[in-house]
C-alpha angles and dihedrals in degrees: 000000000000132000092282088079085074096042111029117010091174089071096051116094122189144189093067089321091298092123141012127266090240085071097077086044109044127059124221129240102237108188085074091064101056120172095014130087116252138171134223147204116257093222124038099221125178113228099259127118137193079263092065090048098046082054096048079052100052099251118155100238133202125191131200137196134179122255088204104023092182090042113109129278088260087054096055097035091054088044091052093044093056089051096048088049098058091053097033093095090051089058113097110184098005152272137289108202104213107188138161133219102324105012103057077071089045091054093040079057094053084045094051090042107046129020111253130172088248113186099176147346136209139192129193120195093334121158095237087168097026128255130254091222086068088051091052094044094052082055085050073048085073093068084069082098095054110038091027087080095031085056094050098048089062108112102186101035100205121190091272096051086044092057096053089053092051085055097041102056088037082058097044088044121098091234076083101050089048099065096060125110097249096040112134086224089065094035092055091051096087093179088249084108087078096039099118098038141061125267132210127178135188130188138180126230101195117078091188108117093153144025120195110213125203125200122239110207088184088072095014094235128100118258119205110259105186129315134214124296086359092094097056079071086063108045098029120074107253087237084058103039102108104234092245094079099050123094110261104018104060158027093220099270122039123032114246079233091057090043091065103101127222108265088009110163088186132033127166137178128216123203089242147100137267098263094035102057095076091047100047110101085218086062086039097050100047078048093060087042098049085047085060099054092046106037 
């Protein structure tokens, strides 16, 4: 992900670059698509983020995106930091640090490793105690050895080989390694780092980012398939499955256990997945609330 996530969602792709971010976001209208099959977003977002409404309200924004996304926690901490020191002395009453998934662990770094007036902080679908899909992911990590040659023999890389190799080298990162439960990065975050501002958190509870639709010619209307992750469910034993992918506990990716942040005073869970919450008005909206009571 880059900074373009917060200011123009339309121009993020994702799975390795094979499809746009708005995928996850917007339904289809699937009555233009007869006779094919065909998949579709859960939640039907518009393309708006909590950086559109701070804006609308007059707040002084700074965004921030990784020069190496798949680089390790101390990268990206020492690269944040850089960047806050050059603006500090531009900030009057304080900062409110707004992140989503990882990076709500990159900023509570830069809390625990330089002093900064520090009004709020809000995560948003962060793994504040890992997440076993990250576990699971740096395992997938292993096939490095077998796809890796294959890769590199390709003379013409199409989308689709790019994207494998995209996936590949994030599974093999420690960026990876670093989200799960027992990494020595999250370990060494005690929670102390938020202690003199105020913390929000907010979670999902539905792992659903896609559902595949075939047509019935028979009554002439699509029928749901399989979504994703839905299928893992199917083909995973249930004493296997990570939380993150069932109903009700997780976004797909992170737990809503693992979202509560550490000295929260407020933490709320939304029925949606990893990539929607930051997009949801009803997140939005307890975000801009919560900027009221803090700023």
């Amino acid at each position: 992900m880059n900074l373009e996530f917060w200011r123009s969602p339309d121009k993020v792709a994702v799975m390795g670059g094979l499809t746009k971010l708005s995928t996850l976001l917007i339904k289809r209208d699937l009555s233009y698509y007869q006779g094919r099959i065909v998949h579709s977003a859960p939640h039907d977002l518009s393309l708006c983020t909590t950086y559109h409404d701070v804006i609308k309200e007059g707040f002084s924004v700074l965004l921030y995106s990784q020069k190496r996304p798949a680089a390790e926690t101390e990268v990206l901490v020492d690269e944040l930091s850089d960047l806050l020191r050059e603006y500090l002395d531009e900030v009057r009453d304080g900062v409110v640090f707004i992140t989503h998934s990882r990076g709500g662990i990159v900023a509570r770094g830069v809390l625990k490793n330089m002093s900064i007036p520090c009004l709020g902080f809000v995560s948003i679908a962060t793994p504040h105690r890992g997440t076993r899909v990250a576990t699971v992911a740096s395992y997938l990590g292993g096939l490095n050895g077998v796809l890796r040659p294959l890769l590199e023999r390709t003379k013409e890389r199409g989308v689709m080989m790019k994207a494998i190799g995209s996936t590949v080298d994030l599974l093999c990162s420690k960026a990876i390694r670093e989200l799960r439960p027992d990494s020595p990065v999250l370990l060494s975050l005690d929670g102390e780092e938020l202690r003199g501002c105020r913390v929000l958190s907010i979670g999902g509870t539905d792992p659903t980012f896609l559902v595949f639709y075939k047509w019935h010619e028979s009554c002439k209307k699509y029928k749901e398939m399989f979504s994703i992750p839905d299928i893992a469910g199917r083909l995973i034993p249930k004493r296997l499955l990570p939380e993150e992918l069932k109903q009700g506990r997780g976004d797909g990716l992170v737990t809503a256990e693992s979202s509560e942040a550490p000295l929260a005073y407020r933490h709320y869970n939304f029925p949606l997945n990893h990539a929607a919450l930051p997009f949801h008005p009803d997140v939005r909206g307890v975000i801009l609330r919560f900027l009221g009571e803090v700023v």
